[in-house]
C-alpha positions as CSV (number, residue, x, y, z in Angstrom):
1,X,135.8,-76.4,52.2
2,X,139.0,-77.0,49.9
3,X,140.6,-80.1,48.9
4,X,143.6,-80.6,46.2
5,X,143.0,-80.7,42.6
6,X,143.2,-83.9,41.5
7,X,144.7,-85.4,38.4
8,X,143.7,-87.6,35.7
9,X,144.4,-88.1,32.2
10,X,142.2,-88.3,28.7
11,X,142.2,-91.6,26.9
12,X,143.5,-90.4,23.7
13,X,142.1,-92.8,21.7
14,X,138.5,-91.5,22.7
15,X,139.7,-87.9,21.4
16,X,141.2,-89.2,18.4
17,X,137.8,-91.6,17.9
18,X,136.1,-87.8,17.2
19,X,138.5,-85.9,15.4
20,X,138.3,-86.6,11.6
21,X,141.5,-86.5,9.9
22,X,142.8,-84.2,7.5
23,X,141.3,-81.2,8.5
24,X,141.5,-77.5,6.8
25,X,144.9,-76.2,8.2
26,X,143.7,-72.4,8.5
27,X,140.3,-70.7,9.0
28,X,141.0,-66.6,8.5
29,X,138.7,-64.1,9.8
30,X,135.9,-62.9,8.4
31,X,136.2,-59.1,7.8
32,X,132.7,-58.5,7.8
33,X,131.5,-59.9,10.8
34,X,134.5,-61.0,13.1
35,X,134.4,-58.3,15.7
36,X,130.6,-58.1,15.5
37,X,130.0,-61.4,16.0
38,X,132.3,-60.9,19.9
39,X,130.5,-58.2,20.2
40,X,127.3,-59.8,20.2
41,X,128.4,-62.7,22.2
42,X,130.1,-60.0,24.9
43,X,126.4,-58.5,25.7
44,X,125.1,-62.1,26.1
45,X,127.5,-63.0,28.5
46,X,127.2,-59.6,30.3
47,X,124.1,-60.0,31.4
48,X,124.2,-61.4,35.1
49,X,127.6,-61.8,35.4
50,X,129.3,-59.9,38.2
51,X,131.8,-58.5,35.1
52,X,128.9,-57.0,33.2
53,X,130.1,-53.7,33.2
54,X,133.0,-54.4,31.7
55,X,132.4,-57.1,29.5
56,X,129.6,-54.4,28.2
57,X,132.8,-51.9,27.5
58,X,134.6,-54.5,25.7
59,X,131.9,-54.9,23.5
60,X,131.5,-50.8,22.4
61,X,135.1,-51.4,21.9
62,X,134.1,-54.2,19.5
63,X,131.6,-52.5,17.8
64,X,133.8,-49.8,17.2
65,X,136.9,-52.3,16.1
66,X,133.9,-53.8,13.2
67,X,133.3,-50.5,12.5
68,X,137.4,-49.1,12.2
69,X,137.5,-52.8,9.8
70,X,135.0,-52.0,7.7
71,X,136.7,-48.8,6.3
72,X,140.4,-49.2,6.8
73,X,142.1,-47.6,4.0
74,X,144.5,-49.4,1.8
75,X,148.1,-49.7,3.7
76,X,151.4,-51.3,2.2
77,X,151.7,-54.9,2.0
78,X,154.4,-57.9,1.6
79,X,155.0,-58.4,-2.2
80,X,155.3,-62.1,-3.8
81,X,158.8,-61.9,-3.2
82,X,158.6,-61.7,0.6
83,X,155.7,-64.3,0.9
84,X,157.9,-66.9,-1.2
85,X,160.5,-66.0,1.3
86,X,158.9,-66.4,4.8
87,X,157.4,-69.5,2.6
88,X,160.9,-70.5,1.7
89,X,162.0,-70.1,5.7
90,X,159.0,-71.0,7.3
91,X,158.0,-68.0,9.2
92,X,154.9,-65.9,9.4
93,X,154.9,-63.2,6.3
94,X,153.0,-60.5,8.8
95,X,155.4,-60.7,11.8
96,X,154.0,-58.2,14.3
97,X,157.1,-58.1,16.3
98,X,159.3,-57.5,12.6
99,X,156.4,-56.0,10.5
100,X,156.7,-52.3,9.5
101,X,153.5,-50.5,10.8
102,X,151.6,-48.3,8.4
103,X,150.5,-44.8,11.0
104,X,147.1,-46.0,10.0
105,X,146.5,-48.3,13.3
106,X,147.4,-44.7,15.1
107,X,144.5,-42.9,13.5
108,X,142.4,-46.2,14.2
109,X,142.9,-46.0,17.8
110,X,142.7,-42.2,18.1
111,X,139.0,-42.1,16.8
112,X,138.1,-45.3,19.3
113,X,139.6,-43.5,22.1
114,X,137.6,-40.3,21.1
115,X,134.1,-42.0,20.2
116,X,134.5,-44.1,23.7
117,X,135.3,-41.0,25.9
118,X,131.8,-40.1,25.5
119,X,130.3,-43.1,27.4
120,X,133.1,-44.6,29.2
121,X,133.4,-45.3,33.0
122,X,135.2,-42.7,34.5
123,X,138.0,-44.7,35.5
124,X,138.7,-45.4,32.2
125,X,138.6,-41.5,30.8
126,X,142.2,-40.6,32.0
127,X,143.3,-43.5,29.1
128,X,141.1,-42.8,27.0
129,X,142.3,-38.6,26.9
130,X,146.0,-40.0,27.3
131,X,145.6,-41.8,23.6
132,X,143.6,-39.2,21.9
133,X,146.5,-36.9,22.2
134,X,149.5,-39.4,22.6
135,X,152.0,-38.6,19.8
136,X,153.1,-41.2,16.9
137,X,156.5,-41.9,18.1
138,X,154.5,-42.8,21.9
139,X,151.8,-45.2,20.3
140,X,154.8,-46.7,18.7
141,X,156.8,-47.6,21.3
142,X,153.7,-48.8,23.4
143,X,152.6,-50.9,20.9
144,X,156.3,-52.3,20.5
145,X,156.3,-53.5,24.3
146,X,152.9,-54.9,23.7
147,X,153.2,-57.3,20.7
148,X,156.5,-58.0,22.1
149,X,155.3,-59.2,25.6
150,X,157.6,-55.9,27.3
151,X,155.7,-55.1,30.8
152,X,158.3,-52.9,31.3
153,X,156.6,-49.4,30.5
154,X,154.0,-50.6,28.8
155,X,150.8,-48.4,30.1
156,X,148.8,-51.2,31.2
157,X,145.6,-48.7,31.2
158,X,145.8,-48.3,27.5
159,X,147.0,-51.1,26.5
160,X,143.6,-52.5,25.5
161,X,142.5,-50.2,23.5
162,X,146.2,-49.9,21.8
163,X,146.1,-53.8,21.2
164,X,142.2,-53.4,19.6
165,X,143.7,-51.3,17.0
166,X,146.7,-53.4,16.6
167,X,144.1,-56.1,15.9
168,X,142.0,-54.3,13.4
169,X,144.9,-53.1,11.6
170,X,146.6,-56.7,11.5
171,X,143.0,-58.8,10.3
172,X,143.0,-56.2,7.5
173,X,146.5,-57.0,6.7
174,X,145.3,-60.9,6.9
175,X,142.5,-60.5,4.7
176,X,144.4,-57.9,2.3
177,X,147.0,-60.7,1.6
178,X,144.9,-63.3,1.3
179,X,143.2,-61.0,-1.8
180,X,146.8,-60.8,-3.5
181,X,146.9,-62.6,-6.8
182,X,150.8,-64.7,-6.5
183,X,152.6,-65.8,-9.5
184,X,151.6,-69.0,-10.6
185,X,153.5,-71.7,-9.3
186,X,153.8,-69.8,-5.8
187,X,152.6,-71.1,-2.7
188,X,149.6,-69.5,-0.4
189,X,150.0,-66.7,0.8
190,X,149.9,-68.3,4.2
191,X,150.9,-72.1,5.4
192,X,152.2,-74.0,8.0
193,X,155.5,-72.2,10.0
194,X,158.3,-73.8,11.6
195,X,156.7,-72.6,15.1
196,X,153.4,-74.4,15.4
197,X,152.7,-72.4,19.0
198,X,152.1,-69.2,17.5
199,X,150.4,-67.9,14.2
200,X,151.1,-69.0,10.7
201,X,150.0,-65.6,9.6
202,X,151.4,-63.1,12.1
203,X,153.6,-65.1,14.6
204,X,151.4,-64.3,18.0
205,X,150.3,-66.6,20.8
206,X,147.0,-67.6,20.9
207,X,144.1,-66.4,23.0
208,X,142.8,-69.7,23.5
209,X,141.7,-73.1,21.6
210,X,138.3,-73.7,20.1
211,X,136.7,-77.0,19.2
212,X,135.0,-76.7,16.1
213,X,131.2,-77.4,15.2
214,X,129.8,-78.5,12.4
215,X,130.7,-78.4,8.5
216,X,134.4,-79.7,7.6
217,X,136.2,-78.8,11.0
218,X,133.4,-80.6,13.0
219,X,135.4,-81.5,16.0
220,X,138.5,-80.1,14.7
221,X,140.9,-78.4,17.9
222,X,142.3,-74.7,16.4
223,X,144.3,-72.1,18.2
224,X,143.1,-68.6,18.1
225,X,145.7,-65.6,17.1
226,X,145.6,-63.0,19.5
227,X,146.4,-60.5,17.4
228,X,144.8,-61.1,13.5
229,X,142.0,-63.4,14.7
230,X,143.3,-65.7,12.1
231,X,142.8,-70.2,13.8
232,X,144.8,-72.8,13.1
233,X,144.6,-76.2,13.2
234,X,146.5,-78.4,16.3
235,X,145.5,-81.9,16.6
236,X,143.9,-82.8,20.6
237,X,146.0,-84.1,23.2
238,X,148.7,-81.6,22.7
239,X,150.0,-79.2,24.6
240,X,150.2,-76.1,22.5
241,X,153.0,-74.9,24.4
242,X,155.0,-77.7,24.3
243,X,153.8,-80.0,22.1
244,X,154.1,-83.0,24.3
245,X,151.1,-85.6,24.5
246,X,151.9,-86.8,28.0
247,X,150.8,-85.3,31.1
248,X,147.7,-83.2,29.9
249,X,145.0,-82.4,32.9
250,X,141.8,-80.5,31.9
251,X,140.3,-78.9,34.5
252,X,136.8,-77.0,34.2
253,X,134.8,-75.3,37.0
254,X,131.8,-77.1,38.7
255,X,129.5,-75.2,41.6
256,X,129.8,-77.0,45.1
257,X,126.1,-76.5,46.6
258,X,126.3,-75.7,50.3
259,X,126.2,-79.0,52.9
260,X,126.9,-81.0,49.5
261,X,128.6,-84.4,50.8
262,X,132.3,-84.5,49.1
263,X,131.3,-87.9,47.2
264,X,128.2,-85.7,45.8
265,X,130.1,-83.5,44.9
266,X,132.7,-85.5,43.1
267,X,129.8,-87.1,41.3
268,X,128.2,-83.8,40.1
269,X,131.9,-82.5,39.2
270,X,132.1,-85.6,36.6
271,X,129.3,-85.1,35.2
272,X,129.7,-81.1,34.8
273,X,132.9,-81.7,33.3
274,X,131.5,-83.8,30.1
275,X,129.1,-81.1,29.4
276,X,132.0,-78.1,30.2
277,X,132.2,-75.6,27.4
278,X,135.5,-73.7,28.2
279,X,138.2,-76.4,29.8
280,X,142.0,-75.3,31.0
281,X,144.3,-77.6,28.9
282,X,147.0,-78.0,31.6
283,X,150.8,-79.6,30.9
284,X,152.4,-81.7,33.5
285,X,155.4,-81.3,31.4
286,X,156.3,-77.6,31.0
287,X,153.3,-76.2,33.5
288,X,151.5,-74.0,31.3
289,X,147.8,-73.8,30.6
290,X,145.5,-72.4,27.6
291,X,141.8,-72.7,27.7
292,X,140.1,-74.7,25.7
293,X,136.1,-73.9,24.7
294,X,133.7,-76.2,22.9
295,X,131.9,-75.0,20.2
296,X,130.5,-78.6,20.0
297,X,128.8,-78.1,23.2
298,X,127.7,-74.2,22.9
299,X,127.7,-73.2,19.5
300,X,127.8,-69.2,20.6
301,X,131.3,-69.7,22.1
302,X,133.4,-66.5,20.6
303,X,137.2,-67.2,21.9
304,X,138.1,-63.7,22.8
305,X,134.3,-62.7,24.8
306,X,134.2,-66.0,26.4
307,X,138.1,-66.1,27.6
308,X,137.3,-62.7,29.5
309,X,134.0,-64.0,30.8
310,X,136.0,-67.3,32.0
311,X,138.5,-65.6,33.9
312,X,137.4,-67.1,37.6
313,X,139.2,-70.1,35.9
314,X,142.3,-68.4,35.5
315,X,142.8,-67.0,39.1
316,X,141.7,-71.0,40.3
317,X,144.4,-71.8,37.8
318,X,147.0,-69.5,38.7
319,X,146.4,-70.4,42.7
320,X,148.1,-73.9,41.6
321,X,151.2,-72.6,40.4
322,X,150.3,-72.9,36.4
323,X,151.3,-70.5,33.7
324,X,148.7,-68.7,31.4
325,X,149.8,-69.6,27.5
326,X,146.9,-67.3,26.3
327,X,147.3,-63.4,25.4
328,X,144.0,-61.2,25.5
329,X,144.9,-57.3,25.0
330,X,141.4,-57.0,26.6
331,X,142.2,-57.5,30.1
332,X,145.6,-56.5,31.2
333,X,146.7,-56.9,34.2
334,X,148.9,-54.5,36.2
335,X,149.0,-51.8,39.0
336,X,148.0,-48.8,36.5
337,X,144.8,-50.4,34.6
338,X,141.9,-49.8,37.1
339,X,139.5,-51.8,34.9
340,X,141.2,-54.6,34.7
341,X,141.6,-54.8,38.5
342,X,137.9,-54.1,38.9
343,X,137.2,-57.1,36.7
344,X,139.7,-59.3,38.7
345,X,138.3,-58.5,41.3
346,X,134.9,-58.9,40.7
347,X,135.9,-62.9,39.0
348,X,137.5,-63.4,42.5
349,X,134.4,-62.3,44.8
350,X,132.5,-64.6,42.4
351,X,135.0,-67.6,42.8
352,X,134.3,-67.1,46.2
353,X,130.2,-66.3,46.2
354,X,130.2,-69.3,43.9
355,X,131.5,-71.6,45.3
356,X,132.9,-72.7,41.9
357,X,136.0,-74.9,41.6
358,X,138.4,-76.0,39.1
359,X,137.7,-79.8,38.6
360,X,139.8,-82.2,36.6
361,X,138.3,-84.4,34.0
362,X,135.0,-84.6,36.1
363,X,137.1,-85.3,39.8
364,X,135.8,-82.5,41.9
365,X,139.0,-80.2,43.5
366,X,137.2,-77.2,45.5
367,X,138.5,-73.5,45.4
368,X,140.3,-72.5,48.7
């Protein structure tokens, strides 16, 4: 049963209706409950779903990442001077492509690698003994291609574990910045950049957008860095790749029950996708999608666990000829990372055992 997607277009003055103005511009992490809190949110979403396994491994790497956070040693940081100049030029004062790494990450992901090699699944143990005993210089390099977006011999095996480090060792950077005292007169230590696609902090793409809930940002759209964990605000009706506010389809998945007549289904499909808490923002314009969850609608959304636990979306996505925006060192996908093919594969037997299918805007499209 498969029919085209079909297209159709928000009314932005409904969105804009919602969204108070002047919102916060930043919200930084929490150091002492960011990585706990996906944890968490990664063994509710494991349970039942046909990436359980995995999603349960991402979380013990998690706990370990909340864990590596809460005693991180003190490391070298940008001094007034360099914040008033990335202020000055408008670029992120922790660049990871640009930022000198302190050998602390290496340590970081050495004792992950170690504590995990004594519960993993075995097809993750060659990785994990290949990082306990990799050498400086190798970590280096790997985690060059990786912030960098290199495929080209990046080990797509460790790569996850390499990028949780990356991230543990950049939200401490984040949060030890943040702590500076700057000269009076000085700006924050972190603002607005002249590239609003990636992050004012550390210059990465996002993982995803989030639709805030509650307090100030009630209904507030903010990106989610990749890398630092660090959100920022973009106003609705944007692409984030792009920044056009023409051409944007939002497409969400909606179950098609079996002998379901096609008007049924189109009927259920609307009415799925005004209750759908994790939406693909797609752009006409320059063909590139990032997801989009509501915390409006599901308050225990976490952007990282619930982009992997949404990844049926992205092969649906993918099928239609549309380019991922979103970066998640968690699931990298390549010919030498067994995991992450044994979670692909187990999002595409359930996009078929579903059936679920990408809608748009509530119009019902089914998978193929």
């Amino acid at each position: 049963m498969s029919s085209p997607l079909s297209s159709s277009h928000p009314a932005a003055e409904d969105i804009a209706a919602r969204e108070p103005r002047e919102p916060g511009f930043l919200i930084l992490p929490e150091a002492s409950t960011c990585f706990a809190e996906r944890e968490m949110r990664l063994r509710q979403l494991a349970a039942g779903h046909p990436m359980g396994d995995f999603l349960r491994f991402v979380a013990d790497i998690a706990h370990l990442q909340q864990e590596a956070l809460d005693r991180f040693p003190a490391v070298p940081l940008p001094d007034a001077e360099a914040l008033r100049q990335a202020a000055l030029f408008g670029q992120p004062p922790l660049p990871a492509a640009h930022w000198p790494r302190d050998p602390a990450w290496q340590a970081c992901v050495r004792d992950m690698a170690h504590a995990l090699s004594h519960k993993a699944p075995e097809a993750a143990l060659s990785a994990l003994k290949t990082l306990e005993q990799a050498s400086g210089e190798w970590l280096e390099t790997q985690a060059d291609r990786l912030l960098n977006g290199i495929s080209t011999g990046l080990d797509v095996a460790a790569a996850p574990l390499i990028g949780a480090a990356l991230q543990v060792y950049w939200t401490h950077l984040v949060r030890a910045v943040q702590a500076v005292e700057l000269p009076p007169g000085q700006p924050t230590a972190f603002g607005r950049i002249d590239d609003a696609s990636v992050c004012p902090c550390c210059g990465s793409r996002p993982t995803d957008s989030i639709v805030k809930a509650g307090g100030d940002h009630a209904g507030q759209r903010y990106l989610h860095c990749s890398l630092c964990g660090t959100e920022w605000h973009m106003v609705r009706i944007t692409c984030t790749h792009c920044h056009t506010t023409k051409g944007l389809v939002y497409q969400s998945l909606s179950r098609v029950l079996p002998g379901q007549s096609e008007d049924d289904a189109e009927d259920d499909a609307r009415e799925a996708a005004t209750h759908a808490v994790i939406q693909a923002e797609t752009c006409e314009s320059c063909g590139h999608y990032l997801k989009l969850l509501h915390a409006d609608r599901d308050p225990m959304v976490e952007p990282v666990a619930d982009d992997l636990a949404s990844v049926t979306l992205d092969l649906l996505i993918g099928e239609t000829g549309v380019e991922r925006q979103g970066v998640n060192f968690m699931l990298m996908f390549g010919d030498a990372e067994p995991d992450a093919e044994s979670a692909a594969a187990a999002a595409s037997q359930a996009a078929e055992d579903g059936p679920e299918a990408p809608v748009t805007n509530g119009t019902a499209g089914t998978a193929p």
